[in-house]
C-alpha distance (Angstrom), angle and dihedral (degrees) to the residues before:
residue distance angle dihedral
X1 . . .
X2 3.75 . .
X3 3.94 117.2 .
X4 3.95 87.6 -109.4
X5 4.20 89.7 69.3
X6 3.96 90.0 41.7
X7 3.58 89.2 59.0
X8 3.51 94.2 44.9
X9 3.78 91.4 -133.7
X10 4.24 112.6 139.5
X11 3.95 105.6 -156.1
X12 3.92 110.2 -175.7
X13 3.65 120.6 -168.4
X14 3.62 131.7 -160.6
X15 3.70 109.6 -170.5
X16 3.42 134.5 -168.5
X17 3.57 134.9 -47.7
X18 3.55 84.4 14.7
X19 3.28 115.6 136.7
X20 3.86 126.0 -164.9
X21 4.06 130.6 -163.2
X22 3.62 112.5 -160.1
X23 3.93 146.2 6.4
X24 3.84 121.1 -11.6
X25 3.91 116.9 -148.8
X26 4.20 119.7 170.5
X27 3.62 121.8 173.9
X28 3.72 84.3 -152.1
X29 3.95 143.6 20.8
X30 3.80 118.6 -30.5
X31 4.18 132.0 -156.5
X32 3.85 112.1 -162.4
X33 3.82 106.1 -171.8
X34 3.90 79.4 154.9
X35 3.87 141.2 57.4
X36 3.74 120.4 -79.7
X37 3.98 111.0 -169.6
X38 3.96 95.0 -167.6
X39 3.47 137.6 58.3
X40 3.71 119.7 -71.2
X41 3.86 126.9 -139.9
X42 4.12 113.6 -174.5
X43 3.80 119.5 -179.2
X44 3.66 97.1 -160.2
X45 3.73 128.0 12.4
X46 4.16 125.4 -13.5
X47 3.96 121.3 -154.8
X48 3.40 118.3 -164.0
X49 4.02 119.9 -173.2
X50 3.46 139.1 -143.9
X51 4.24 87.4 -101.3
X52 3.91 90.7 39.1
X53 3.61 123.0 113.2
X54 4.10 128.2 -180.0
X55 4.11 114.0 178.3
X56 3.54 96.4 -176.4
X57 3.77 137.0 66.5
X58 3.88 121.4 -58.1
X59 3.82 123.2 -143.8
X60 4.27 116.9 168.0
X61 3.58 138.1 129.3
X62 3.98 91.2 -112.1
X63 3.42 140.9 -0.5
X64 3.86 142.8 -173.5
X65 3.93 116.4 -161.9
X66 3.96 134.8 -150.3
X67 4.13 94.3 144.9
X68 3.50 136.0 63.0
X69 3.94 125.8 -84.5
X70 3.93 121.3 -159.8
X71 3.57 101.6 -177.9
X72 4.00 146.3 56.1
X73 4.16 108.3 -59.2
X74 3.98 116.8 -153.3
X75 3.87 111.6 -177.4
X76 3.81 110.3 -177.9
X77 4.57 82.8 -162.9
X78 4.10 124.5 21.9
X79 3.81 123.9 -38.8
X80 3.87 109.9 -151.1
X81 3.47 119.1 -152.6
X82 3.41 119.3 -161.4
X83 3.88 129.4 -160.3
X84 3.56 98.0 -88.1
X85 3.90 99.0 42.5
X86 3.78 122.6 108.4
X87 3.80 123.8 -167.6
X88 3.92 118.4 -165.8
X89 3.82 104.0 -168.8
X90 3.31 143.7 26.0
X91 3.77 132.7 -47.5
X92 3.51 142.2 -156.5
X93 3.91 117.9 -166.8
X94 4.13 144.9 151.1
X95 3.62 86.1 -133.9
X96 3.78 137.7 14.9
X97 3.98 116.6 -165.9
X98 4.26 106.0 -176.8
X99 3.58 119.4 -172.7
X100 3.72 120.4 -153.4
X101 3.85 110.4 -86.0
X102 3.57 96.5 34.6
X103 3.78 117.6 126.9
X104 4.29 121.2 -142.8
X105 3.66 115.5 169.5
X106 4.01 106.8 -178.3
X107 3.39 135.6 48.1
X108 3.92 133.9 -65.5
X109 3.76 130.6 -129.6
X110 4.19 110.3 -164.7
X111 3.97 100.2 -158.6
X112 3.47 121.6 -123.9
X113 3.90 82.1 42.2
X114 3.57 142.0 109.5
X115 3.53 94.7 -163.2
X116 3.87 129.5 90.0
X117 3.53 133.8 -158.4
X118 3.59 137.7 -152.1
């Protein structure tokens, strides 16, 4: 049994120049380095890098971004953006951390708020 099953933590990986067709679902954390074509549903954390690419809608408890999202993104915790992310859609988070460089076209929903921003 490695140390990864004692712990109980799942860690998926989807590395690149692989390419996916169809609807993501993890129980745990997930790496794209690829492209998923599908929407993708994480139940812990989601990493997207630099190479990855998701066109579909994102639901997770947290996420850090490098690659490029076309799609709706729901993060129940913070979504990180880093300077070579770019979102195209909406998203809904409890905390939005946006480096310089990063790209977001759509609107933003903070929740645990009534207001939006644009």
């Amino acid at each position: 049994m490695t140390d990864q099953e004692r712990s109980g933590i799942l860690i998926n990986i989807i590395g690149h120049g692989t390419k996916v067709e169809g609807a993501v679902t993890s129980p745990g954390d997930l790496r794209v380095d690829g492209q998923i074509h599908g929407a993708v549903t994480v139940a812990s954390r989601l990493a997207l890098g630099s190479t990855g690419l998701i066109e579909g809608d994102v639901i997770c408890d947290s996420a850090d971004f490098s690659g490029i999202v076309k799609g709706n993104v729901t993060c129940r915790g913070g979504l990180h953006l880093k300077k070579t992310a770019r979102i195209e859609g909406d998203i809904t988070v409890g905390k939005l951390i946006v480096e310089s460089g990063a790209e977001f076209l759509g609107s933003c929903t903070m929740l645990g708020s009534s207001n939006k921003l644009s």
